[in-house]
C-alpha positions as CSV (number, residue, x, y, z in Angstrom):
1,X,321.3,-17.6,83.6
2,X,320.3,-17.5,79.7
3,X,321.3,-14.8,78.0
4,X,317.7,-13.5,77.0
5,X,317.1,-13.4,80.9
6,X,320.2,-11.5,81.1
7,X,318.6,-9.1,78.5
8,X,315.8,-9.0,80.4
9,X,317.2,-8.2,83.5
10,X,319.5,-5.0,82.1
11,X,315.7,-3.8,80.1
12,X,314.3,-3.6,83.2
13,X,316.3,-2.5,86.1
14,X,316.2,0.8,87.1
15,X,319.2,2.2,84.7
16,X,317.0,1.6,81.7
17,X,313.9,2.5,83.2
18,X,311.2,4.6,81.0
19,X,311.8,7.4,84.0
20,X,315.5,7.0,83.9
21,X,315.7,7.5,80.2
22,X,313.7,10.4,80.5
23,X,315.8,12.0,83.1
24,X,318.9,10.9,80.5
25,X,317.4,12.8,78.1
26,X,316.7,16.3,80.0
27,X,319.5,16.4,81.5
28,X,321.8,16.2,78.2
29,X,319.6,19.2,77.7
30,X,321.2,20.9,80.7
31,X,324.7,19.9,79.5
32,X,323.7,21.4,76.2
33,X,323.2,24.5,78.2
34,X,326.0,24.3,80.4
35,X,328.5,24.2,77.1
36,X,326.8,26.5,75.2
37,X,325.6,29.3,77.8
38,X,328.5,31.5,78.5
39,X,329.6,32.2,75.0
40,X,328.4,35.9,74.4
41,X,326.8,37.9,77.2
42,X,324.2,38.6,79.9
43,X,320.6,39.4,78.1
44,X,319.0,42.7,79.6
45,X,316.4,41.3,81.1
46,X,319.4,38.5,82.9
47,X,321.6,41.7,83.7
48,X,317.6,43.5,85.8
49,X,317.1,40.0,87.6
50,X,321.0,39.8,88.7
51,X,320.6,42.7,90.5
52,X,317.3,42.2,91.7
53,X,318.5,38.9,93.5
54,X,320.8,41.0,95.5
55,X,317.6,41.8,96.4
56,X,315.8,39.6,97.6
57,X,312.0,40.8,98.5
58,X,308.6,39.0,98.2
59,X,307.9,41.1,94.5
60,X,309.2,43.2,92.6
61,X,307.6,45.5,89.9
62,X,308.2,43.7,87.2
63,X,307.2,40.2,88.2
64,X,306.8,38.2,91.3
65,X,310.1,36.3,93.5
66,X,310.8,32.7,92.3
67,X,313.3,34.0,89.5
68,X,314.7,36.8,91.9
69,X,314.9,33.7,94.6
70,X,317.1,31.3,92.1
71,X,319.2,34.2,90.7
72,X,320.1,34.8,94.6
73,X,321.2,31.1,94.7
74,X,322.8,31.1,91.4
75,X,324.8,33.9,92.9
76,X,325.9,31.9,95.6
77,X,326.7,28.6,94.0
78,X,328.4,30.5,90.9
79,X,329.1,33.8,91.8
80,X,328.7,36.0,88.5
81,X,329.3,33.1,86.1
82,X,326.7,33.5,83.4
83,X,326.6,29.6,82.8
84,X,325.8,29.4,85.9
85,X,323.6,32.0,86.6
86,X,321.4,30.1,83.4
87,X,321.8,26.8,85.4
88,X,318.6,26.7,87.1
89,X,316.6,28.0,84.0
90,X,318.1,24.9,82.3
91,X,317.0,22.7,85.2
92,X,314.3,23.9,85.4
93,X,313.4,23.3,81.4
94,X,315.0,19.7,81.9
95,X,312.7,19.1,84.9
96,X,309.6,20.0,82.5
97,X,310.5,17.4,80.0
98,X,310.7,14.6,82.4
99,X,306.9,15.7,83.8
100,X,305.9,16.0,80.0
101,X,306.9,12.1,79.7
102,X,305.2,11.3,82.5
103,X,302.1,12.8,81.7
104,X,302.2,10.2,78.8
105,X,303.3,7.5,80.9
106,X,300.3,8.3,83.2
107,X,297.7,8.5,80.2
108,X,298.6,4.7,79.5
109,X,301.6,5.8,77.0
110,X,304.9,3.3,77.1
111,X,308.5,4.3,76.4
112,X,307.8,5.3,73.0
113,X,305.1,7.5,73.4
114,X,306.9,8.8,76.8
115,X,310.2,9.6,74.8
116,X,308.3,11.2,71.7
117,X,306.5,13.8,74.4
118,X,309.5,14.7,75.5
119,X,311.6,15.3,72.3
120,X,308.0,17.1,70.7
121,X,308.3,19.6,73.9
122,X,312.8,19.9,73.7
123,X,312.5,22.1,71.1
124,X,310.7,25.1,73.1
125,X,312.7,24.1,75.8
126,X,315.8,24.6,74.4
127,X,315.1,27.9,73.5
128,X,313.4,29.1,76.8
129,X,316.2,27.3,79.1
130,X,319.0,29.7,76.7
131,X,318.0,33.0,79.1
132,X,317.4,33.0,82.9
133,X,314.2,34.5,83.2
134,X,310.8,33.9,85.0
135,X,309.2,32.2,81.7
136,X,311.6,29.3,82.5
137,X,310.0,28.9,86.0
138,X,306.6,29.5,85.1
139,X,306.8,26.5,82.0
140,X,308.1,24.2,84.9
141,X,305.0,25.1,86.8
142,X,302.2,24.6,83.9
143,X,303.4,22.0,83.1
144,X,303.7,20.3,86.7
145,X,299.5,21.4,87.3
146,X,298.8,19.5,84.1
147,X,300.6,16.6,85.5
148,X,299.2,16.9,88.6
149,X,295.8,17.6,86.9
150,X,296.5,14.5,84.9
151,X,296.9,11.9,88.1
152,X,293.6,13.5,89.7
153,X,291.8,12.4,86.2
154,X,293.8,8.9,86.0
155,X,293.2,7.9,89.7
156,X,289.8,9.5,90.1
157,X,291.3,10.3,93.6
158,X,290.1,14.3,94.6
159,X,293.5,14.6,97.0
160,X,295.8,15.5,93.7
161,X,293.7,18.4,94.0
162,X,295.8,19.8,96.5
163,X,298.8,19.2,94.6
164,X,297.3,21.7,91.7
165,X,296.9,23.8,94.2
166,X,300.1,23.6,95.7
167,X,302.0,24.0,92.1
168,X,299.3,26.7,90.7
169,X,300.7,28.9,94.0
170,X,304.1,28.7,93.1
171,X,303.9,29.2,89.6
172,X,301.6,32.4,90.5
173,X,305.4,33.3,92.7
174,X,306.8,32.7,88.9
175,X,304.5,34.6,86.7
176,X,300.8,35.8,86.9
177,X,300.3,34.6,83.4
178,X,299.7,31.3,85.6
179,X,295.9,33.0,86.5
180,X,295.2,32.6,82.9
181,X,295.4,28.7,83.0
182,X,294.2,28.5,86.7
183,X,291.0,29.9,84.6
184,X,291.1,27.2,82.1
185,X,291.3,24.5,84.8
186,X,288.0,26.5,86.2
187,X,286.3,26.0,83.3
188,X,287.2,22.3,82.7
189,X,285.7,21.5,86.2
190,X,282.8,22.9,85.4
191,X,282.8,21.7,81.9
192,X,283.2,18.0,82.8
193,X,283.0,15.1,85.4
194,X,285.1,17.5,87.8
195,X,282.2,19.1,88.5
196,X,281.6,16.2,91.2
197,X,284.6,17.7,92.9
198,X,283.4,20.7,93.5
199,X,281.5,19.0,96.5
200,X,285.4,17.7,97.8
201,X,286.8,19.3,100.4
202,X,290.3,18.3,98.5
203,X,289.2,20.2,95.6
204,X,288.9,23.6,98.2
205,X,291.8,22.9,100.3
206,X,294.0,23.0,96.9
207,X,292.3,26.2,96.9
208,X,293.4,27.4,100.3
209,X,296.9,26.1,99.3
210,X,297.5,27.8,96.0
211,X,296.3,31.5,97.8
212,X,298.4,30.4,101.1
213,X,301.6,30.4,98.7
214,X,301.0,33.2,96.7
215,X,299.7,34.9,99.7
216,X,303.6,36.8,100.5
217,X,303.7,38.4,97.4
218,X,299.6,39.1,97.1
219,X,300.8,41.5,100.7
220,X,303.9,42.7,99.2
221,X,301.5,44.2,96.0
222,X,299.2,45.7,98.7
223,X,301.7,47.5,100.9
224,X,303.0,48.6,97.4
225,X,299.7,49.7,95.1
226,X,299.8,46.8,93.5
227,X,302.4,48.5,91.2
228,X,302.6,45.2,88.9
229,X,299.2,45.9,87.6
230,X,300.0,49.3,86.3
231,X,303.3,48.1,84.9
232,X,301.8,45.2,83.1
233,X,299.0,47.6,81.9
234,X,301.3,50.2,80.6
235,X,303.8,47.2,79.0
236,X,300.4,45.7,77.7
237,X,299.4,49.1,76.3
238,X,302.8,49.4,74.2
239,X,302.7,46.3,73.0
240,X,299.3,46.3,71.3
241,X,300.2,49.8,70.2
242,X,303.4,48.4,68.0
243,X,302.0,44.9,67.1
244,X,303.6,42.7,69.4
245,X,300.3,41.0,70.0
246,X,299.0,40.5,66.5
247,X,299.7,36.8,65.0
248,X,299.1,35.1,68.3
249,X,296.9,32.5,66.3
250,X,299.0,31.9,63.0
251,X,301.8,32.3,62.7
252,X,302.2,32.7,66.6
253,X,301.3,29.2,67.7
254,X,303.0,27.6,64.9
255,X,306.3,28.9,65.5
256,X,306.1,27.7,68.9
257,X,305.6,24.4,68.2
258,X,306.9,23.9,64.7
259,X,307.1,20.3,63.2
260,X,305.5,18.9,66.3
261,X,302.4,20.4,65.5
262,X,300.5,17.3,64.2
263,X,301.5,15.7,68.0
264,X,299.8,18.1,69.8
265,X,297.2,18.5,67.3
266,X,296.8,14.7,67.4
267,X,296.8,15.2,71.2
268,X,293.2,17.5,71.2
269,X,291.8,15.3,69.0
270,X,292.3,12.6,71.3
271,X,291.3,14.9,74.5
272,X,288.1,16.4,73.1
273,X,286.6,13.8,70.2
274,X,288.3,10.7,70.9
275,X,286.3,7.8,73.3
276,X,289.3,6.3,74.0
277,X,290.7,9.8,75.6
278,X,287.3,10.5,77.5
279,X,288.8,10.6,80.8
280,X,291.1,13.0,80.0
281,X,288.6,15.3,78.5
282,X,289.6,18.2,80.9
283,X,293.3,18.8,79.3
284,X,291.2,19.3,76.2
285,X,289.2,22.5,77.8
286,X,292.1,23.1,79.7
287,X,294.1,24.2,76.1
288,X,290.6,25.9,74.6
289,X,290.0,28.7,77.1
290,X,293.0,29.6,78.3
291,X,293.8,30.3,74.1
292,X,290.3,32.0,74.1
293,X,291.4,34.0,77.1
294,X,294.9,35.0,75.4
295,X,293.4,35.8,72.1
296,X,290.9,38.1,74.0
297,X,293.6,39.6,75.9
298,X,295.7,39.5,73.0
299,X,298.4,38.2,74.7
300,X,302.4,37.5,73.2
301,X,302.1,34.3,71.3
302,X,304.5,32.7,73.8
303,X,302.3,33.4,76.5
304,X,300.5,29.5,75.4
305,X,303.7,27.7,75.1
306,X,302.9,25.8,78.7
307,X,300.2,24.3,77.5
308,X,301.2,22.5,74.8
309,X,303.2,19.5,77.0
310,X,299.8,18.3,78.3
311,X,298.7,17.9,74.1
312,X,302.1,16.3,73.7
313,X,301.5,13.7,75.8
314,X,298.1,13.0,75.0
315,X,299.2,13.0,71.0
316,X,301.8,10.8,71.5
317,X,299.6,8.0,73.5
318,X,297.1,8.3,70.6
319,X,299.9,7.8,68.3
320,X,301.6,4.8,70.1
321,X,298.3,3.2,69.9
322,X,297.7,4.4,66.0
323,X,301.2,3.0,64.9
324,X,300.9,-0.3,66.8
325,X,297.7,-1.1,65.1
326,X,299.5,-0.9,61.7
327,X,301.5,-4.0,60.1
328,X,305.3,-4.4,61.2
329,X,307.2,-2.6,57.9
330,X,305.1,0.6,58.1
331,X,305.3,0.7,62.4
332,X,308.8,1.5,61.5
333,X,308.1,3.7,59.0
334,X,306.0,5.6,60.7
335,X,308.3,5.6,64.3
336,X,311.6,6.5,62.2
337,X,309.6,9.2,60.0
338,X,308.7,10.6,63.7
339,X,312.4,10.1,65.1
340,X,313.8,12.1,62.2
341,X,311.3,14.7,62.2
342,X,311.5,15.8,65.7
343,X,315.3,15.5,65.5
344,X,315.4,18.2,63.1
345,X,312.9,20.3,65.1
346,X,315.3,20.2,67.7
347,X,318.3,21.2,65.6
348,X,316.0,24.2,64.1
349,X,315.1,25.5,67.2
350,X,319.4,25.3,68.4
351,X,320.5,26.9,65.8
352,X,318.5,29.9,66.1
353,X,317.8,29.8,69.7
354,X,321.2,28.6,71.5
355,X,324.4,31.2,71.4
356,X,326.4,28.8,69.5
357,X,327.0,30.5,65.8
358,X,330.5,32.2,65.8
359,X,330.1,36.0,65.8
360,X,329.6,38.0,62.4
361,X,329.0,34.8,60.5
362,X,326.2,34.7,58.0
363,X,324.9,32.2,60.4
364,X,325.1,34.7,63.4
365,X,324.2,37.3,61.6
366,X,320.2,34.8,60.3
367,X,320.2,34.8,63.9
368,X,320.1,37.7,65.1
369,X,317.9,38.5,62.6
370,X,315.3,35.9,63.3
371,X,316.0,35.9,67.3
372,X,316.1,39.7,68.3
373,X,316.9,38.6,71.4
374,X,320.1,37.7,71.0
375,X,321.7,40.8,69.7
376,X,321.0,41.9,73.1
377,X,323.8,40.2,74.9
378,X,326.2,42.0,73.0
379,X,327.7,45.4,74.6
380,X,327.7,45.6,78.2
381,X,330.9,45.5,79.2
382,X,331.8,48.0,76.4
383,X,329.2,50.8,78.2
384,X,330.1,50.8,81.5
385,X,334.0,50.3,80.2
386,X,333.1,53.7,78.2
387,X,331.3,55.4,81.4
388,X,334.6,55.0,83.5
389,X,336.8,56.6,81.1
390,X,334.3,59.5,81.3
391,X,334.7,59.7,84.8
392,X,338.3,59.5,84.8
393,X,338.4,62.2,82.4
394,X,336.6,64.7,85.0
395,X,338.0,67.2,87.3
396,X,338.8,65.6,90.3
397,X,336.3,68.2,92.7
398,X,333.7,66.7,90.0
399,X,333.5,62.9,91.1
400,X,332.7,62.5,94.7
401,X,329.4,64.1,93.6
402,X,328.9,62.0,90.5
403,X,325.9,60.2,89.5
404,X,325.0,58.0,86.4
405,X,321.2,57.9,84.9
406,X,320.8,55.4,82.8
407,X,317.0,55.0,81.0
408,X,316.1,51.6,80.9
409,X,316.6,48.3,82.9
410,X,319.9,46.9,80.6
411,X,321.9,50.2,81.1
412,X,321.2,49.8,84.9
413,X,322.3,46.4,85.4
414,X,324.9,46.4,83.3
415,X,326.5,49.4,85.9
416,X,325.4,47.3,88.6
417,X,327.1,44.1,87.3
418,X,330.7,45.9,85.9
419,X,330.8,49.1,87.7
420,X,332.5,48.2,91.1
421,X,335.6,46.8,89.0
422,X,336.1,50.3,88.0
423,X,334.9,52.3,91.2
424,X,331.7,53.2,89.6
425,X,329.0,54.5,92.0
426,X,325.7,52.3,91.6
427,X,323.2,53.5,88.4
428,X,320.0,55.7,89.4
429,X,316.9,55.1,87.1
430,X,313.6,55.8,87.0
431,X,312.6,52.3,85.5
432,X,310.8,49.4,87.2
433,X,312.3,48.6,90.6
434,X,315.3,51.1,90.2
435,X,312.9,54.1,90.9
436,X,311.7,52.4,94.4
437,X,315.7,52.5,95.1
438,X,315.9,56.4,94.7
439,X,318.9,58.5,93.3
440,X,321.1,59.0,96.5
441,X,321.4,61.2,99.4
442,X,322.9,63.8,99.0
443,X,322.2,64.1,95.0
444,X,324.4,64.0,92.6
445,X,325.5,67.2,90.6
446,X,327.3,66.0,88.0
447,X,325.8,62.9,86.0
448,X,326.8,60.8,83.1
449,X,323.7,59.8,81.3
450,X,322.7,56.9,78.6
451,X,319.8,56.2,77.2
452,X,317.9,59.4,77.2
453,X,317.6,61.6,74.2
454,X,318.7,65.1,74.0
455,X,315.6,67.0,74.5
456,X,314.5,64.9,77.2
457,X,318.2,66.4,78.9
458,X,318.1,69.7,77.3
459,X,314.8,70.3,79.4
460,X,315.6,69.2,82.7
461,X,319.3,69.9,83.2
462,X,321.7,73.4,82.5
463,X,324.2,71.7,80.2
464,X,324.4,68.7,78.5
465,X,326.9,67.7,76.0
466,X,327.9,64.2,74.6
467,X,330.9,62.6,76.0
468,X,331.0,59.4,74.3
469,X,329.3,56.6,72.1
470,X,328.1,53.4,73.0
471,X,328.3,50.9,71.1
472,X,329.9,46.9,71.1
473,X,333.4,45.7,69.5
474,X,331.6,42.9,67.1
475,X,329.1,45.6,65.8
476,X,326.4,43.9,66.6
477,X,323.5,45.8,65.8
478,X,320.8,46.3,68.8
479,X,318.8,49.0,71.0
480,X,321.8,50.4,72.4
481,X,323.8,51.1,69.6
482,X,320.6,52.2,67.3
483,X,318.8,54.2,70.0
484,X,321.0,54.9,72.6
485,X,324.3,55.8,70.8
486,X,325.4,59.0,72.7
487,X,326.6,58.4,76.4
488,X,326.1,62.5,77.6
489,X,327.9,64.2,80.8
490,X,325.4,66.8,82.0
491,X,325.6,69.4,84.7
492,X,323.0,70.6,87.8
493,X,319.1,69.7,87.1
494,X,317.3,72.4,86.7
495,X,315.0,72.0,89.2
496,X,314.6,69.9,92.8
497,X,315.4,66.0,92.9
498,X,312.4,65.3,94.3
499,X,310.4,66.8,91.8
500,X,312.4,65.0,88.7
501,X,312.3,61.8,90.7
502,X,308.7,61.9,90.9
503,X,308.3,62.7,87.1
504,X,311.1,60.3,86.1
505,X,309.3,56.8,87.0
506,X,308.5,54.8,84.1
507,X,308.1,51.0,83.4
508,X,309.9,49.3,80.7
């Protein structure tokens, strides 16, 4: 055998395959992950879900199952390992990329324009794949419909349609953001040559399928007031009312997809103007109203982050065809210009996104700064280390009785997660899904309480006084140690449980 068909032969087997490469390069994403993920703390929002997929019910009021569902199996893989409790965020992240190169692969792309989707989308999904929340599931799931949506447009065949079904009812399971594209996939059907489908019956059983799957948690709302749409009112409410939502547009958009912002850019072009991208006119529409619909809303900036695979991939194919209608010397040019340039999009986005600085370095500390988020891993242990020396500090007649009321979501898991190693009982709240679980029977009369201010404690119970700080060895800087600093130990409410209880419930 000659050595060229030797070449040949290693080029094309299954090893090297575009797909195969792909799949190399998510899952050095998850082994990114796997290194990196356990080197300061659980988030808030990671310590909520923990406990929630202990769990396990068909909603919750904060969000819908799927995360809940994969925490539960993280828990029994892993046990409380953070690594591995971010594992299937990470695969699910890695997953994403693979279906962001095939989307190219599928709109006539080869390797390079396959590989280049792929690394323009890393970035974001670096950073999303660094917590385990829903976000991470409900990425996967965009960006499988637009795949999905992608084959139906390719093959002209109306079955995919039941695939878009099947994956718009899951993500809905992941987060309800997912109506909000479901809308712009609407409006490209009636928009374009979809419209034809409309007379499919594959078209409507995709329908029946997406409401079959969601259909669980849909019940679970009812029996339950459909007590995610007031939380995501009030959360909405707050949000707009401190400026969360303003700069969706600019610099919002932009700092989601940083230096890959000509790809996707490049990618709409070729959707919506292009006549080579014609067929694929729908992704185009797709993009257009769910922004419109977000900007109306006035929705978190990250809230569009899905969509942008889908332009990725339809970029990149216009760009593989650009570049390979140019003379040899500037092809390369152009291809390393675009290697090197999403590269250090990539190591942007890790520096500021993945727990890797070393604590109270100038490095940590730009961080922090830049990524909030992160200064909220920071203290946990610390609290509920602090709450059991309270305890133990009490009067022995005092702790059979004892209770702890914590105000938000962080507080409670965090009690949850480290109490039992100290004999703590469980945290009562009146947040979220902690104020469905009540505060015990019989009551408690003696509480230690964080996260509630002085007059809110001064009003509803006889004494009050403060019994310790909370705060994190590293000094990091975050809500709890700026807003929450004084851990109290308060006597007898003033008036009935019952009536506090239903006074206390609040959404956060």
């Amino acid at each position: 055998m000659s050595t060229n068909s030797s070449s040949s032969s290693v080029r094309n087997s299954l090893w090297w395959s575009d797909t195969a490469l792909l799949i190399y390069l998510a899952l050095a994403t998850v082994v990114v992950h796997w290194i990196t993920g356990g080197r300061y703390g659980f988030h808030r929002d990671e310590l909520a879900l923990l406990d929630d997929a202990r769990r396990l019910a068909w909603g919750y009021v904060a969000y819908p199952p799927m995360a809940a569902f994969f925490g539960r199996l993280s828990l029994i893989l892993f046990g409380t390992s953070l690594t591995g409790f971010r594992f299937f965020a990470a695969l699910a992240e890695a997953a994403a990329l693979v279906a962001t190169g095939l989307m190219a692969r599928e709109m006539g792309g080869g390797r390079a324009a396959q590989m280049v989707a792929a690394l323009a989308a890393m970035a974001w999904c670096l950073a999303l794949a660094s917590l385990m929340t829903y976000s991470a599931f409900d990425y996967f799931f965009w960006v499988l419909v637009a795949y999905f949506v992608v084959r139906r447009l390719k093959t002209g065949d109306p079955r995919w349609w039941l695939a878009v079904g099947c994956a718009i009812g899951l993500g809905m399971m992941a987060k309800y953001s997912m109506l909000f594209f479901t809308a712009g996939i609407v409006a490209a059907v009636l928009l374009t040559d979809l419209r034809r489908d409309l007379r499919s019956r594959w078209l409507w059983y995709g329908v029946a399928a997406s409401l079959l799957i969601f259909l669980p948690n849909l019940l679970w709302e009812a029996r339950h007031q459909f007590i995610t749409l007031t939380f995501l009112t009030h959360i909405h409410a707050r949000d707009v009312r401190i400026g969360r939502a303003e700069g969706f547009l600019f610099p919002g958009q932009l700092q989601i997809t940083q230096l890959a912002l000509p790809i996707w850019l490049a990618g709409l072009y070729y959707c919506l103007i292009a006549k080579s991208g014609r067929r694929f006119r729908a992704l185009g529409w797709m993009y257009l109203v769910t922004l419109g619909l977000f900007l109306v809303a006035k929705g978190h900036l990250y809230y569009l982050a899905p969509a942008y695979p889908m332009l990725y991939a339809a970029g990149s194919v216009w760009g593989e065809r650009w570049v390979g209608s140019m003379r040899r010397g500037w092809a390369w040019a152009v291809r390393a210009t675009v290697g090197v340039v999403l590269f250090v999009d990539m190591v942007i986005m890790a520096l500021f996104a993945l727990p890797i600085a070393p604590i109270s370095s100038q490095w940590f500390k730009n961080q922090v700064r830049s990524n909030g988020v992160i200064a909220d891993e920071f203290g946990w242990q610390e609290l509920v280390a602090t709450i059991a020396k309270i305890r133990d500090g009490l009067p022995a007649a005092d702790r059979p009785r004892l209770g702890i009321l914590v105000g938000n979501y962080g507080e409670a898991g965090a009690v949850e997660l480290y109490g039992p190693r100290y004999g703590l009982p469980r945290a009562i709240s009146g947040v979220d899904s902690y104020w469905q679980r009540g505060y015990g029977d019989p009551p408690p009369r003696t509480l230690i309480v964080v996260g509630l201010t002085r007059k809110f404690l001064a009003k509803h119970f006889s004494s009050c006084h403060v019994a310790g700080h909370n705060g994190n060895r590293y000094g990091v800087a975050n809500e709890e140690s700026l807003y929450h600093p004084d851990i109290y130990l308060c006597g007898a409410l003033r008036g009935p449980w019952p009536t506090f209880w239903k006074n206390f419930r609040h959404f956060g």
